[in-house]
ZADO-1210 file (C-alpha; in nm, 4 decimals, padded with zeros to 6 digits):
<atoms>
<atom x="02.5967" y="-00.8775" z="01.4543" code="UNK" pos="1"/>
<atom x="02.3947" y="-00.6233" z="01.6878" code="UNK" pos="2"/>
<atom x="02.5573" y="-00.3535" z="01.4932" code="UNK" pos="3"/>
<atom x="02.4751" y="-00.4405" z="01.1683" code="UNK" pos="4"/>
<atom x="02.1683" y="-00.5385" z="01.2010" code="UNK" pos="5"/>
<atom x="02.0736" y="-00.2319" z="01.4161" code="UNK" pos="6"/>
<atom x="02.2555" y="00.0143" z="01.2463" code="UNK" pos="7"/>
<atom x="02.0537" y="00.3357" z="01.4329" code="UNK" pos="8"/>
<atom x="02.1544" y="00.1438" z="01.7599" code="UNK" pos="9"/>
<atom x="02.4527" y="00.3008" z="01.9397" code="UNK" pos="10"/>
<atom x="02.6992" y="00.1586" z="02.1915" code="UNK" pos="11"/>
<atom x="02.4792" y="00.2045" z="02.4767" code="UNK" pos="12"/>
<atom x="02.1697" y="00.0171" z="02.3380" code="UNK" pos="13"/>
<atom x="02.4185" y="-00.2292" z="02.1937" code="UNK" pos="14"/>
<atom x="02.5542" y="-00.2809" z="02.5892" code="UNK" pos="15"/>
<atom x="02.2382" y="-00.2875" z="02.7253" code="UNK" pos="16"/>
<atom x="02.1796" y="-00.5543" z="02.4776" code="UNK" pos="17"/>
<atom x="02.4556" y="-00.7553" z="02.5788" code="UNK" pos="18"/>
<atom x="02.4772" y="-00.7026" z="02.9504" code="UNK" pos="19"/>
<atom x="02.0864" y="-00.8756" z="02.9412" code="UNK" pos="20"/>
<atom x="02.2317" y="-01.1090" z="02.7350" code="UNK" pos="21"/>
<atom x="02.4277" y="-01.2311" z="03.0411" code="UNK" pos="22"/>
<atom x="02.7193" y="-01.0705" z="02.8204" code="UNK" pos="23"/>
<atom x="02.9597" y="-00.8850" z="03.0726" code="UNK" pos="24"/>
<atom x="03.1652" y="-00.6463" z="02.8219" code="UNK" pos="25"/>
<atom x="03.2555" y="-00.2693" z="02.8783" code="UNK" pos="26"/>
<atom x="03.0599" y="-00.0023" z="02.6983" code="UNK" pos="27"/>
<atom x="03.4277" y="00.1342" z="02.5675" code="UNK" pos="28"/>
<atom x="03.4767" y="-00.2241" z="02.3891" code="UNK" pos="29"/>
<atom x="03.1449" y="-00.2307" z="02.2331" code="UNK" pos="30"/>
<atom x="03.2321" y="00.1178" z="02.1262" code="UNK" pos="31"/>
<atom x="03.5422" y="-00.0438" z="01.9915" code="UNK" pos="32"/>
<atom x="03.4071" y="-00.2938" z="01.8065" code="UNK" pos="33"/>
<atom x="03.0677" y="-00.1554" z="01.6291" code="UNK" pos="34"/>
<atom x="03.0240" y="-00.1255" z="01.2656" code="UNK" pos="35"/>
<atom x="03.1307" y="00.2123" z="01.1446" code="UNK" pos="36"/>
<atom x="02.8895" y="00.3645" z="00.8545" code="UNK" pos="37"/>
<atom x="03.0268" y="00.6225" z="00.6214" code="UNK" pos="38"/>
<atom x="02.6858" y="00.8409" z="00.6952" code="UNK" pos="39"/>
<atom x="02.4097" y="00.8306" z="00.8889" code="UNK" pos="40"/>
<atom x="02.1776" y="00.5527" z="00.7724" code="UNK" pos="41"/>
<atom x="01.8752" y="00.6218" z="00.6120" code="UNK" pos="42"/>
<atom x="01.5236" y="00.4821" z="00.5717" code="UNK" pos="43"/>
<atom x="01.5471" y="00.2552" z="00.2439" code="UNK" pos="44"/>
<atom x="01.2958" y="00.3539" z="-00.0493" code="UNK" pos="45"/>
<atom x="01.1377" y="00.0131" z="-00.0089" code="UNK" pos="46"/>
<atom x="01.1592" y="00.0589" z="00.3564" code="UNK" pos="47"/>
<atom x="00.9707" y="00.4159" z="00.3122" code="UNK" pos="48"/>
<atom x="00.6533" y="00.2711" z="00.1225" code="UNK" pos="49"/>
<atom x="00.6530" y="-00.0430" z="00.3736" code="UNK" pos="50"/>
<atom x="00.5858" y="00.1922" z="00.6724" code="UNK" pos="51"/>
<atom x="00.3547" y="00.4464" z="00.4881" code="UNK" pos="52"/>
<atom x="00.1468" y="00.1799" z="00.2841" code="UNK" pos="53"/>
<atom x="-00.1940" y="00.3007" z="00.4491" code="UNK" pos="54"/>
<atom x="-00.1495" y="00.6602" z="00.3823" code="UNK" pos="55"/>
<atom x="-00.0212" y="00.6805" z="00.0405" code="UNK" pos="56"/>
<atom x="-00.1729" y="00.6857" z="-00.2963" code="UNK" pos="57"/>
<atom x="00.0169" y="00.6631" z="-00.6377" code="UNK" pos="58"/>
<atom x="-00.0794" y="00.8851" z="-00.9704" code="UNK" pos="59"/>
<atom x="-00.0136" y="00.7575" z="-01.3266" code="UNK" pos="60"/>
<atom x="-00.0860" y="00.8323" z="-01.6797" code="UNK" pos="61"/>
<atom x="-00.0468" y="00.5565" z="-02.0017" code="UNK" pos="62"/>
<atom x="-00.1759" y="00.6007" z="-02.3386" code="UNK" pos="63"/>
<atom x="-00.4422" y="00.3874" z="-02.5463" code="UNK" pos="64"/>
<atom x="-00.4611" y="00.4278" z="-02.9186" code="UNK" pos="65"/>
<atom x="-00.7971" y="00.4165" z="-03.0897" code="UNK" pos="66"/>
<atom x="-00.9090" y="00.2331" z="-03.4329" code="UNK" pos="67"/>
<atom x="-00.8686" y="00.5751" z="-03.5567" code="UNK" pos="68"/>
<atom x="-00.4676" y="00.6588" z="-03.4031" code="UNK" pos="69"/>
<atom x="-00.5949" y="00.9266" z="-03.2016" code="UNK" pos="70"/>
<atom x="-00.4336" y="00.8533" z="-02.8656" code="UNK" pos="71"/>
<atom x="-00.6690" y="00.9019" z="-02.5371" code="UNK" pos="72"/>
<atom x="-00.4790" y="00.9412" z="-02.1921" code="UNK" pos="73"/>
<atom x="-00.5713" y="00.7266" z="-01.8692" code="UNK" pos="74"/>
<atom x="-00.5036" y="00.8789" z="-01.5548" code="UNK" pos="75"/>
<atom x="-00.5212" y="00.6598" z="-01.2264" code="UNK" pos="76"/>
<atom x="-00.5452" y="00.7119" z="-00.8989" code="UNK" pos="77"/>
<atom x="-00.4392" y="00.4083" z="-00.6878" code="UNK" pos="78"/>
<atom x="-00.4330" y="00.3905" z="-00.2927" code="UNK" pos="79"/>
<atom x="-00.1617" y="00.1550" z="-00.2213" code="UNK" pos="80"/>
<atom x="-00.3174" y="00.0085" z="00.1115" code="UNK" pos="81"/>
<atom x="-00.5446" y="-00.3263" z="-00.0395" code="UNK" pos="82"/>
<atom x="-00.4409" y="-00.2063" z="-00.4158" code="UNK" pos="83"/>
<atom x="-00.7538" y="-00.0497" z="-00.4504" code="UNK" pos="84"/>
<atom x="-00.8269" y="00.2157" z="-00.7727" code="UNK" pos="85"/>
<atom x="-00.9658" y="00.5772" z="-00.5750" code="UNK" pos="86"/>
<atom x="-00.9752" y="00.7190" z="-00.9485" code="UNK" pos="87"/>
<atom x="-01.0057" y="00.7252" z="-01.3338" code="UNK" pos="88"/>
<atom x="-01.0229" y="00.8903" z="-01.5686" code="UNK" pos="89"/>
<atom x="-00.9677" y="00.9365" z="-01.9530" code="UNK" pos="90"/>
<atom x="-00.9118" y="01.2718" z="-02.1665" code="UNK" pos="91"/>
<atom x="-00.7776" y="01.3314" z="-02.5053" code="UNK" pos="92"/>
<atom x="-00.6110" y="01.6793" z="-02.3892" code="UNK" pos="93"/>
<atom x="-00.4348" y="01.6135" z="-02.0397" code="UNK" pos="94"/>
<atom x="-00.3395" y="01.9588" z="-01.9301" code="UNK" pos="95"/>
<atom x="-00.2275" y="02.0141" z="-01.5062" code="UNK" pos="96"/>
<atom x="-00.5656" y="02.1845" z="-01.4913" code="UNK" pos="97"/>
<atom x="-00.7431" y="01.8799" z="-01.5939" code="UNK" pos="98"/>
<atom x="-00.5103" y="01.6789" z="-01.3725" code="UNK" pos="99"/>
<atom x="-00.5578" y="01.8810" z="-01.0341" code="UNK" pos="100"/>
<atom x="-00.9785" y="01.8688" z="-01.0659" code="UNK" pos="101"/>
<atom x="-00.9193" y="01.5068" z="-01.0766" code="UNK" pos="102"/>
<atom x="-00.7229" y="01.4845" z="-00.8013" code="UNK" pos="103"/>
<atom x="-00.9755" y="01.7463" z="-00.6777" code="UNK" pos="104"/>
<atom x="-01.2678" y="01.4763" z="-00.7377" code="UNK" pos="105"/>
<atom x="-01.0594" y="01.1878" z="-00.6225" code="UNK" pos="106"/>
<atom x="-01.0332" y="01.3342" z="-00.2519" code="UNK" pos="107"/>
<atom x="-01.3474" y="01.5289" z="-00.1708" code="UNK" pos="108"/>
<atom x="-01.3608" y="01.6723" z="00.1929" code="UNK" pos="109"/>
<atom x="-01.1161" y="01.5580" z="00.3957" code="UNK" pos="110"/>
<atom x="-01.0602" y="01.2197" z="00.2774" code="UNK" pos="111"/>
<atom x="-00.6877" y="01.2825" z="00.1154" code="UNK" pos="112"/>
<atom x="-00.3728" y="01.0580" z="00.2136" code="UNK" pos="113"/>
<atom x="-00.0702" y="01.1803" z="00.3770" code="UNK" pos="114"/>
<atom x="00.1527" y="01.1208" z="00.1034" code="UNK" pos="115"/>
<atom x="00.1229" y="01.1101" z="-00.3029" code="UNK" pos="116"/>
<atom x="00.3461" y="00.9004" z="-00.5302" code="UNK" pos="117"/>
<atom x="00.4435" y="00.9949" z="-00.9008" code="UNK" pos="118"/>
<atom x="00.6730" y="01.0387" z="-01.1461" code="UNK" pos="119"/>
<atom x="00.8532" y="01.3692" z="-01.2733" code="UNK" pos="120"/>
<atom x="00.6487" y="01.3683" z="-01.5873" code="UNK" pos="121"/>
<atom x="00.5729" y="01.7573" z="-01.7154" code="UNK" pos="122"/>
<atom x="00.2312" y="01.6369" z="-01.7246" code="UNK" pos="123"/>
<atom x="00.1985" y="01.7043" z="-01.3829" code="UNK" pos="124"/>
<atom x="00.2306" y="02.0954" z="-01.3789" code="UNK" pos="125"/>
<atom x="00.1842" y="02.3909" z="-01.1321" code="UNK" pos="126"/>
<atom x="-00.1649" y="02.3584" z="-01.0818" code="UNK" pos="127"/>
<atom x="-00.1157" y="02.0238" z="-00.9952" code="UNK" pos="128"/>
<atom x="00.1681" y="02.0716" z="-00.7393" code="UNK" pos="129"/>
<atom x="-00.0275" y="02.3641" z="-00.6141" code="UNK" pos="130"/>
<atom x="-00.3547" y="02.1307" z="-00.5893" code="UNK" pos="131"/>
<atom x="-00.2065" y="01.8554" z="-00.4291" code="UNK" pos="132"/>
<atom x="-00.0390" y="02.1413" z="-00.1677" code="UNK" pos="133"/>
<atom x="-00.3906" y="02.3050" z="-00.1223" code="UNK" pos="134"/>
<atom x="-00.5514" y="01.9528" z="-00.0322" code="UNK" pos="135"/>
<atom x="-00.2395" y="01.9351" z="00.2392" code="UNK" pos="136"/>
<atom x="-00.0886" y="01.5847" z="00.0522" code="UNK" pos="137"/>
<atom x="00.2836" y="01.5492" z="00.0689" code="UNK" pos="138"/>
<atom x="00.4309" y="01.4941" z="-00.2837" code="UNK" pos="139"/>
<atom x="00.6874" y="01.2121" z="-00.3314" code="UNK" pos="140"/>
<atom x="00.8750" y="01.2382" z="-00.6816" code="UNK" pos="141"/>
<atom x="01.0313" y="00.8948" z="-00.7813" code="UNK" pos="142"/>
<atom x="01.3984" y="00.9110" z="-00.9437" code="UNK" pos="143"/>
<atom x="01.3958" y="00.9340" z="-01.2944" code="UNK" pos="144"/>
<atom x="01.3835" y="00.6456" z="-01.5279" code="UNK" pos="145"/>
<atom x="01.3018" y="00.4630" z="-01.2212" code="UNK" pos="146"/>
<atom x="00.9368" y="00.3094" z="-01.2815" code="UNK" pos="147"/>
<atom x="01.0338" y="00.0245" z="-00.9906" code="UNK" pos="148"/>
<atom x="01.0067" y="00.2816" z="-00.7323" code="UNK" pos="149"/>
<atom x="00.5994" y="00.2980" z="-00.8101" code="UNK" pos="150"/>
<atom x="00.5737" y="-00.0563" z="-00.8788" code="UNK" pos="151"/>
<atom x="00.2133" y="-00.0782" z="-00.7423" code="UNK" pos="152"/>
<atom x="00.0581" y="00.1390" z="-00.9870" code="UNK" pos="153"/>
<atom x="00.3343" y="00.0599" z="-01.2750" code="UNK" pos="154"/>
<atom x="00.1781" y="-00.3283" z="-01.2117" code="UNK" pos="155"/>
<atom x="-00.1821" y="-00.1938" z="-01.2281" code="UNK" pos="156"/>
<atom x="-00.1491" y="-00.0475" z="-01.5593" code="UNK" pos="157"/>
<atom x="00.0152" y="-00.3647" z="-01.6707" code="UNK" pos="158"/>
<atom x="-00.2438" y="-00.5634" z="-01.5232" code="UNK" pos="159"/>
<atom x="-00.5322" y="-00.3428" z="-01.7349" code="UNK" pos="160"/>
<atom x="-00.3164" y="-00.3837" z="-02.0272" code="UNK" pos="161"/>
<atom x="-00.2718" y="-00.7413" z="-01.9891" code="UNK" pos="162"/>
<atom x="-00.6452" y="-00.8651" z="-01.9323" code="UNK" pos="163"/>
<atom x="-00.8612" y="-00.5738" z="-02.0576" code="UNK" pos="164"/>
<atom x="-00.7534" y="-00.3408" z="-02.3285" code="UNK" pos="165"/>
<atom x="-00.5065" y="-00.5184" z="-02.5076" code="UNK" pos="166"/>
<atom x="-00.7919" y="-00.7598" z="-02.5667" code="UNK" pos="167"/>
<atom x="-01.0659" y="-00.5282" z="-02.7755" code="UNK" pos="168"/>
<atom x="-01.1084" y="-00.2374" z="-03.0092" code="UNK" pos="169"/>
<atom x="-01.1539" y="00.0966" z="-02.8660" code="UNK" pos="170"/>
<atom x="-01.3467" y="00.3394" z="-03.0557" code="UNK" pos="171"/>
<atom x="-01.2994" y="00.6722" z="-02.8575" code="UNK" pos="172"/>
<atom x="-01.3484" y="00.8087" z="-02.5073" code="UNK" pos="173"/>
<atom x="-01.7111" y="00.6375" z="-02.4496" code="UNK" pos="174"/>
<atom x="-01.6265" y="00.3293" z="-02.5380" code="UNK" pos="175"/>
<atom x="-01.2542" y="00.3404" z="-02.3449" code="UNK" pos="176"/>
<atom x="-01.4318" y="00.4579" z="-02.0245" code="UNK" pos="177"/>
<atom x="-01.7064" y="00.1297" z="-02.0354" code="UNK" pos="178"/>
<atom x="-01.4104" y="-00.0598" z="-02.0866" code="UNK" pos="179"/>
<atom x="-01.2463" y="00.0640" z="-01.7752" code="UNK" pos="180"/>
<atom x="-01.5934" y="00.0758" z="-01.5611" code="UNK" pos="181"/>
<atom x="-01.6160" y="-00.2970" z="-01.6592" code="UNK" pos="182"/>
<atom x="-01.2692" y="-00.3646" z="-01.5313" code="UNK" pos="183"/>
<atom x="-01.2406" y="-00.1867" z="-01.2592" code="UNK" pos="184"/>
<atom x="-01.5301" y="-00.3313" z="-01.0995" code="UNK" pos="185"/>
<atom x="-01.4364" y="-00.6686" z="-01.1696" code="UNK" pos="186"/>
<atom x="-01.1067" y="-00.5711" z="-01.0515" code="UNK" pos="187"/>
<atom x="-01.2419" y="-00.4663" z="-00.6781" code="UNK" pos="188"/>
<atom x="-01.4813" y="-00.7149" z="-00.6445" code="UNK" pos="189"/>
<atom x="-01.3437" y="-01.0174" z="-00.7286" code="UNK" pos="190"/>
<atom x="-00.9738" y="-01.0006" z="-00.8492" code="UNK" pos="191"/>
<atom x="-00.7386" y="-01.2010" z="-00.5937" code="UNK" pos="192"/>
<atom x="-00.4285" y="-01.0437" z="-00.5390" code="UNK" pos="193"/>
<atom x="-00.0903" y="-01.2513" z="-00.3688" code="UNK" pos="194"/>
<atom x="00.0238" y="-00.9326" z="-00.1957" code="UNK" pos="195"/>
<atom x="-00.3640" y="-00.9458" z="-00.0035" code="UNK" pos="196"/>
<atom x="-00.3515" y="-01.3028" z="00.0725" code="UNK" pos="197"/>
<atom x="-00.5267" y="-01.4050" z="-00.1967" code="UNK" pos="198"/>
<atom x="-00.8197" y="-01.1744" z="-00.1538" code="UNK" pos="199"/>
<atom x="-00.9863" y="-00.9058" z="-00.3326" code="UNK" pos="200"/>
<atom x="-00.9141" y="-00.5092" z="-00.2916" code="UNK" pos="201"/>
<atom x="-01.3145" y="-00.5057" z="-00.1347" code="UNK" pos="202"/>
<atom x="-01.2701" y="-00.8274" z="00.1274" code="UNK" pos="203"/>
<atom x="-01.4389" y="-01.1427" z="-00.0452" code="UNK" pos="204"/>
<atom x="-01.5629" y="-01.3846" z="00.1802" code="UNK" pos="205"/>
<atom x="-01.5013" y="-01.7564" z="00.1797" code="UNK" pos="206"/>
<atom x="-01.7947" y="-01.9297" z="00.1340" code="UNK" pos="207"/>
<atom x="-01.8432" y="-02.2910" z="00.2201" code="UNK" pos="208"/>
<atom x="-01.9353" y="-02.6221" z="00.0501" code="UNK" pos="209"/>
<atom x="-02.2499" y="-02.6526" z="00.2245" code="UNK" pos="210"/>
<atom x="-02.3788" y="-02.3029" z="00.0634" code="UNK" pos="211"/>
<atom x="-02.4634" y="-02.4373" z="-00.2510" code="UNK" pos="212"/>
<atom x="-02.3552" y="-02.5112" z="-00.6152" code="UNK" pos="213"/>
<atom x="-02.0454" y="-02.3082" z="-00.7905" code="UNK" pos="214"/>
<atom x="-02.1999" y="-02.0564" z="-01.0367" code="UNK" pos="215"/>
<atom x="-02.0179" y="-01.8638" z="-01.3091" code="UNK" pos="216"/>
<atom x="-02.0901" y="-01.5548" z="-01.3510" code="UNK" pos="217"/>
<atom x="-01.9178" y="-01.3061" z="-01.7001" code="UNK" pos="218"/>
<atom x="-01.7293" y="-01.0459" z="-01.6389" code="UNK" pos="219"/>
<atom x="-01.5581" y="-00.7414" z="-01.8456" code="UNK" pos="220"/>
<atom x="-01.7667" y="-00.8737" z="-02.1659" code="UNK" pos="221"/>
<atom x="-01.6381" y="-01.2394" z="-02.0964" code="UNK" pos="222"/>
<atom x="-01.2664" y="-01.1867" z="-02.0749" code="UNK" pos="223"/>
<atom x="-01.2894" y="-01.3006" z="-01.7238" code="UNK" pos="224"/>
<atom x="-01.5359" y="-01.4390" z="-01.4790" code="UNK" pos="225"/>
<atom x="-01.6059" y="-01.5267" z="-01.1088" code="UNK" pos="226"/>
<atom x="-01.7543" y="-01.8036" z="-00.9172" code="UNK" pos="227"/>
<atom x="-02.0140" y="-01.8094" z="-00.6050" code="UNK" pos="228"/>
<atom x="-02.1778" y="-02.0712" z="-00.4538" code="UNK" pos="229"/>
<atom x="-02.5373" y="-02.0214" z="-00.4618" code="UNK" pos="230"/>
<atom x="-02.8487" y="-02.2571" z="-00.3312" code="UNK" pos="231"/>
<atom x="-03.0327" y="-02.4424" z="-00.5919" code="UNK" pos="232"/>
</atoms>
């Protein structure tokens, strides 16, 4: 059991183990006995974004059609640590120049993460590779065809889909970027999430009975709305 679950153990951390354990075995037997792997283990993808969730952002693009078929292109910038949206932006011409002053504009100073998420799209060209290397962020490609491996960002766009655009006309770039504004705001302010606890990307206090009256308040042209508690 020690060596399977503890696969970067060997035998003499699994006899240490045992011998406080009150377990009197030889080092030889343990060495006898241990769980052989075929190759060195590695850290699991899952495992990989678990231990670097405060220091990595993921990058996306998805399309929106207009009333008149042109198709406008979203890019997002999402920091993975308490879901929160660094970044958007909409264009009707993505080119990697475009892409790399938005990254540019995303992380001003010396506020970049450690390590950037995306896909292998061709979207994301030289300049951008050579951007993100200038700024000193590790890229991380996902396998292709693989859109589970950036789930947080593949269940933002969904989530934009889902309760903002798939629910009004958009008319061009203007009226796509309101739309966004609108959402995204509602989104950090008072969206709960279950991976938070429940809570908002900006921390939303609970307020208690004794603060007054629930009060509804519109949001994202009335798609959605929150509640306070105000005094009378």
């Amino acid at each position: 059991m020690l060596s399977r679950n503890n696969p970067r153990w060997g035998a003499p951390r699994i006899h240490g183990e045992l011998l406080k354990l009150g377990i009197e075995i030889t080092e030889p037997t343990v060495a006898k006995y241990m769980v052989r792997h075929r190759k060195p283990p590695s850290q699991g993808w899952r495992t990989f974004l678990s231990n670097h969730v405060q220091t990595m952002v993921s990058v996306d693009f998805f399309t929106v059609p207009t009333i008149r078929f042109e198709i406008l292109y979203v890019f997002l910038v999402l920091a993975h640590e308490r879901r929160r949206i660094v970044h958007v932006a909409v264009t009707a011409h993505p080119t990697a120049e475009w892409t790399a002053q938005q990254l540019r504009e995303a992380f001003p100073w010396d506020s970049a993460p450690q390590y950037l998420l995306r896909d292998r799209d061709r979207i994301f060209g030289q300049d951008f590779v050579d951007q993100v290397k200038a700024i000193g962020i590790k890229q991380v490609l996902s396998a292709p065809r693989s859109p589970w491996q950036r789930a947080y960002v593949e269940r933002l766009i969904g989530s934009i889909r889902r309760e903002c655009l798939d629910h009004m006309i958009v008319f061009g770039e203007f009226s796509l970027r309101r739309a966004l504004a609108s959402y995204v705001s509602y989104y950090h302010g008072w969206r709960t999430h279950l991976s938070l606890g429940k809570d908002a990307p900006q921390f939303r206090r609970t307020q208690a009975c004794a603060e007054g009256e629930v009060v509804e308040f519109r949001e994202v042209g009335g798609l959605h709305h929150h509640y306070e508690r105000q005094a009378a």
